[in-house]
C-alpha positions in Angstrom: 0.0 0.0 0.0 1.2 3.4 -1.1 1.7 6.2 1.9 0.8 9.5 0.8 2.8 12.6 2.1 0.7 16.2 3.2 2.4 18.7 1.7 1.6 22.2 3.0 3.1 24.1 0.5 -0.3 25.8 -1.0 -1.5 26.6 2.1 1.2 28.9 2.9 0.9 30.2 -0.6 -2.6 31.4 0.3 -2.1 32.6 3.7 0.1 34.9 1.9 -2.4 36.2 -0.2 -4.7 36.6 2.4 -2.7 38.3 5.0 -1.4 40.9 1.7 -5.1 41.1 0.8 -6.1 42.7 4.4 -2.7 44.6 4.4 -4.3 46.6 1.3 -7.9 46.6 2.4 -6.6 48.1 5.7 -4.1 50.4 3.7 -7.3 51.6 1.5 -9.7 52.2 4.8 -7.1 54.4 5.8 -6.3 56.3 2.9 -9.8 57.1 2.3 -10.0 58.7 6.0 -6.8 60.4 5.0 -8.4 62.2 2.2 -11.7 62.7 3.9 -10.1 64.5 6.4 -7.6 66.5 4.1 -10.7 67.6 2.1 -12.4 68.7 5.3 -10.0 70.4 6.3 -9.2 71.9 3.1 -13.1 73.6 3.2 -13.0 75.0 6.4 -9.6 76.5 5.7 -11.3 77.7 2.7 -14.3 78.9 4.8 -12.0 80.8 7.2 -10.3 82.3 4.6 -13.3 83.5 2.6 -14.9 85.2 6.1 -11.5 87.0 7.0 -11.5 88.3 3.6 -15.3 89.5 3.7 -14.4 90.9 7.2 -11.6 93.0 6.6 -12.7 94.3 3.2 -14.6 97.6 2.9 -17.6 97.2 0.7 -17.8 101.0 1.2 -15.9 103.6 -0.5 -16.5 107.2 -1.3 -17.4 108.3 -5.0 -16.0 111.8 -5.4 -15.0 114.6 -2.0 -16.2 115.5 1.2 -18.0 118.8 1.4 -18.4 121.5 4.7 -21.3 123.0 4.4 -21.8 126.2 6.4 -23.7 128.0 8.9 -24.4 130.4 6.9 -24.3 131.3 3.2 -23.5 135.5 4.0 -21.0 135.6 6.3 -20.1 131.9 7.4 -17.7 131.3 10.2 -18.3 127.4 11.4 -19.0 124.6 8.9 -22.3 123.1 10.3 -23.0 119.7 8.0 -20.5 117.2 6.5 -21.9 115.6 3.0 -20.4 113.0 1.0 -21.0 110.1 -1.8 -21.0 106.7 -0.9 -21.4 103.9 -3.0 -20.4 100.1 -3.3 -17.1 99.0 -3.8 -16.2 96.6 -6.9 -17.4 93.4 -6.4 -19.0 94.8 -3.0 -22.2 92.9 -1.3 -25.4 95.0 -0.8 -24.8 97.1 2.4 -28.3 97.5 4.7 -27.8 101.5 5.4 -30.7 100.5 8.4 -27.8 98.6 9.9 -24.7 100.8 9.6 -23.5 103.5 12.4 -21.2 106.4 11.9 -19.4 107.4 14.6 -17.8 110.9 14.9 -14.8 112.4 16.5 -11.8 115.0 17.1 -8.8 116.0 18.2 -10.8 117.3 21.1 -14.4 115.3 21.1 -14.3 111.3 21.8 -16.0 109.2 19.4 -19.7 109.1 19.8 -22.1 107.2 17.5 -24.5 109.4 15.5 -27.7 108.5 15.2 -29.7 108.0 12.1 -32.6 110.4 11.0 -34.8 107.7 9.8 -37.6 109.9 9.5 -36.0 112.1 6.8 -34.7 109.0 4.6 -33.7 110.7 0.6 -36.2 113.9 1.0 -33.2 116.1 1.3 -33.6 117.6 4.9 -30.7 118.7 7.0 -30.5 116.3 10.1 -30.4 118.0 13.7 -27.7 118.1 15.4 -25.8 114.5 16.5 -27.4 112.8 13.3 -26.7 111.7 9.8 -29.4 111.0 7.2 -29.2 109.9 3.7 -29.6 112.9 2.0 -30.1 111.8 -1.4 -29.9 108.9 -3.7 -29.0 108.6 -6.9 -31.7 108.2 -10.0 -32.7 104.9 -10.9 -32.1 103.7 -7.9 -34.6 101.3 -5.8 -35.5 103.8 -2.9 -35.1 101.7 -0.2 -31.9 101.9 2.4 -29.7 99.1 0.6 -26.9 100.4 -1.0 -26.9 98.1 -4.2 -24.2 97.8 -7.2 -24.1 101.4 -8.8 -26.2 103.1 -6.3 -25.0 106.0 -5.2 -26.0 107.4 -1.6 -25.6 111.3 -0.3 -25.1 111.2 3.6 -25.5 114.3 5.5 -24.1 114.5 8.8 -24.3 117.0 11.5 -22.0 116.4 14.3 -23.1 117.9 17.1 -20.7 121.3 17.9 -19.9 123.1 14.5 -16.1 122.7 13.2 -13.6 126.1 13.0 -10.7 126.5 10.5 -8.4 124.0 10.8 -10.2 121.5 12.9 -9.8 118.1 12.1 -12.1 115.6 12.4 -12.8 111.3 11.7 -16.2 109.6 10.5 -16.3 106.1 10.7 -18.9 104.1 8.8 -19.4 100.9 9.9 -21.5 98.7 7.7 -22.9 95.0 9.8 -20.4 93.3 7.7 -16.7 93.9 6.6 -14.1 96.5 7.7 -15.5 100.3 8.2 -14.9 103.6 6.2 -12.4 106.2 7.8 -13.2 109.6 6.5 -10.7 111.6 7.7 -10.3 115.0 6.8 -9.4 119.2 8.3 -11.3 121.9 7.6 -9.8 124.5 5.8 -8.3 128.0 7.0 -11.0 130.2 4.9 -14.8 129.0 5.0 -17.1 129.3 2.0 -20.4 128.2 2.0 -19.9 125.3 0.3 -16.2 124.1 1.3 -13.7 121.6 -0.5 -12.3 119.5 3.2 -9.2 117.9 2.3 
């Protein structure tokens, strides 16, 4: 009778393959957790990025110069009301006028927040004194407070002491979001009715 020898030789052959088919199964898991996190990562890096850029942009910016307008048009000595353009900044998002302070000061007056003439929104009276209104908008535009793309608004502000020659002075307008608008500017050493600030 014949004796027949076990040989073992193809089971270690597919041990092998089994043991190198979990290595890459395992090696695939973990690449794919890899990327899931790299892409995750990627978009809120993306998302931080795209917020600090909305926050520290202006979508403000003035369209033209700052005017003094005084106390008088016979014999002025004090300029009474600040005026300027304001419009959107290219590329700018819509800017809810409702929702944005100015704030006034000096060399000699602290920064106080001015507060908004709601009542007299684009019918071109003069705000009372410690107020700014929107003046006047440009024509086409859609007559609410939203500064849109190529909208152009007129602010008129009245701090609340006149300004004398030479007096210097900072507006800040501070939209809800991105970086605010420094308007600063002196008041010149001969007033007209209408002055040029530089």
């Amino acid at each position: 009778m014949r004796k027949y020898e076990v040989k073992e030789d193809a089971f270690t052959g597919l041990e092998a393959a089994i043991v190198l088919i979990a290595f890459v199964v395992v090696a695939a898991v973990f690449s794919y957790v890899v990327l899931g996190a790299g892409f995750f990562t990627t978009q809120k890096s993306q998302e931080v990025v795209h917020s600090g850029v909305t926050q520290a942009a202006s979508n403000i910016v003035i369209k033209g110069e700052v005017y003094g307008i005084a106390d008088s048009n016979e014999t002025p000595s004090t300029v009474r009301y600040l005026q300027f353009d304001i419009g959107l900044a290219a590329g700018g998002l819509p800017v809810d006028m409702n929702r944005t302070t100015l704030t006034y000061s000096t060399v000699n007056v602290a920064p106080y927040v001015l507060e908004h003439d709601f009542a007299n929104f684009n019918a071109e009276v003069d705000p009372d004194a410690g107020k700014w209104v929107i003046y006047k908008i440009s024509a086409g535009s859609t007559n609410d407070m939203t500064l849109q793309t190529a909208e152009t608004f007129t602010i008129r502000v009245r701090p609340a002491v006149d300004l004398v020659t030479r007096e210097k002075f900072l507006i800040e307008v501070k939209p809800e979001i991105g970086a605010a608008l420094g308007i600063d500017r002196t008041v010149p050493p001969a007033i007209t009715y209408t002055t040029l600030l530089y």
